[in-house]
N, C-alpha and C positions, 0 to 999 in steps of 0.2 A: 239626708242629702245636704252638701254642704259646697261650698265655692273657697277657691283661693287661687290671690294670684301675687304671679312670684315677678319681680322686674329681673328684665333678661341681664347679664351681667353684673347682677350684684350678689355680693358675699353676706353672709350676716358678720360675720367677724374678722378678725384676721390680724396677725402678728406683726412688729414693723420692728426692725430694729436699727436704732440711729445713735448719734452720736448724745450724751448728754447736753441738755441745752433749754431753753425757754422756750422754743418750739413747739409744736404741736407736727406728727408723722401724720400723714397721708399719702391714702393708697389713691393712684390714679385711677380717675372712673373714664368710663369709654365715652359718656354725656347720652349715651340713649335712654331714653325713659318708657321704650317699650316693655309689654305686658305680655305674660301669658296667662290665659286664666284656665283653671282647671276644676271640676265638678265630680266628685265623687261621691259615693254612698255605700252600706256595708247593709246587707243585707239582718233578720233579724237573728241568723242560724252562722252569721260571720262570715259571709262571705263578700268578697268585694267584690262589686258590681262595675261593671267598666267603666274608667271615667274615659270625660270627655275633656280633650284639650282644646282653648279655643284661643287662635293667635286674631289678631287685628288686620283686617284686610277685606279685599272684596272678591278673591275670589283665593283658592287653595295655591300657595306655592313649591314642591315639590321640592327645594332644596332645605324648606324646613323637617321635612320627615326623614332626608338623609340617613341621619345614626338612626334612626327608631323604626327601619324597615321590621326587626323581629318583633316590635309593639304591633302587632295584627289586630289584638284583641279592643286596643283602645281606638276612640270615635274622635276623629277632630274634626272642628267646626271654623269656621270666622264670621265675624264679626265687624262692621265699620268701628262701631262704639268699644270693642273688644270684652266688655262683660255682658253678661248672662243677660236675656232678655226673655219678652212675654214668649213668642215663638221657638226659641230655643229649649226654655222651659217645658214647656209643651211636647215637644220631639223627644227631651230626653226623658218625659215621664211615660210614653207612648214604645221608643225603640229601647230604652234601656230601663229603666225599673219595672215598668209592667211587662217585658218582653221577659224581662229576669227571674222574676220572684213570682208568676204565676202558675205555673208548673208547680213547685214545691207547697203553695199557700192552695194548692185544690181550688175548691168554692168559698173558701174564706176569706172575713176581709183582712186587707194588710194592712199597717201604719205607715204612714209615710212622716218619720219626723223633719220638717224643712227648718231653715236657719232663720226666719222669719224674715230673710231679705223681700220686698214688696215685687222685686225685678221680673218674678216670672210668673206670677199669679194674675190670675184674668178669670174671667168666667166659667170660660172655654176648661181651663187646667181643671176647676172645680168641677164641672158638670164631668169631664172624662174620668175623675176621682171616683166621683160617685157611681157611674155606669160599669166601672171597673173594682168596685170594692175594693176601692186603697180611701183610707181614712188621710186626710191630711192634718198633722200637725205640728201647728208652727210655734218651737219657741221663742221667746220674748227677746228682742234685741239687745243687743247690749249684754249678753250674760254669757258669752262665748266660753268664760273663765268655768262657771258653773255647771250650763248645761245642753254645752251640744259638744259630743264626744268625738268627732271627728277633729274640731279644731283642735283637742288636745291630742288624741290617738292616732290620727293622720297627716293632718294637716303640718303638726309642729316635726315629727320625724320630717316629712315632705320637704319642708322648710331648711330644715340643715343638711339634711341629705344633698338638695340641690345646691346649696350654701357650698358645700364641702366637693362636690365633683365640679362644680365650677371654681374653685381653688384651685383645686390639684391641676386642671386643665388650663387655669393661666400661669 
């Protein structure tokens, strides 16, 4: 299980073509500095388990799921603070990973690898870990390059993907 979040309106890259000159090209930003954060995890047999999108707000706004009426499958949340928290954490280990992967895992227990973010871990997450036979483990901060595989196998596609259809669409 892993977090990322993408700022609304921004490209990772992008071409500019000017006149030669001592200048420096810039693309015009829109100045919003909203967030949307999103939480995925792949099961241990590959399967991806539904993420959750979660925009900033205090209650759901209805013109944000506009284009994404056919996303049925995915969970969205909000958030005042807009990132992952102890309660959220919780729900999504409760309605989406243990909802998911216990059918397939029988009476055995499961791994849970987390990104070692502190944001959603509380007691509560532990004790339902344990009553639930999910192992939780968290890798070490800072090693994202190394060893948590969604920042590279999802996350980074994720990243240009969204990069890239929000070009095409300005």
């Amino acid at each position: 299980m892993d977090e990322k979040g993408l700022m609304m309106g921004v490209v990772l890259q992008y071409k500019v073509i000017v006149q030669k000159g001592p200048w420096a090209a810039k693309l015009p930003k829109n100045g919003s500095r909203e967030w949307v954060t999103v939480i995925e995890a792949i099961s241990g047999d590959g399967r991806l388990l539904h993420p959750v999108v979660i925009n900033k707000g205090k209650a759901h706004y209805m013109g944000w799921y506009a284009k994404l009426q056919k996303m049925d499958v995915t969970t969205f949340g909000v958030l005042e603070k807009q990132w992952s928290n102890e309660l959220l954490g919780l729900r999504w280990l409760k309605k989406i990973f243990n909802r998911e992967t216990q059918e397939s895992a029988g009476n055995s227990y499961r791994l849970l690898s987390l990104d070692g973010d502190v944001s959603y871990f509380n007691c509560e997450f532990f004790d339902y870990c344990l009553n639930a036979k999910i192992i939780p483990f968290c890798l070490p901060a800072h090693s994202t390059h190394l060893l948590q595989p969604l920042d590279v196998g999802i996350f980074g596609p994720l990243q240009r993907h969204y990069s890239n259809g929000l070009d095409e669409f300005i």
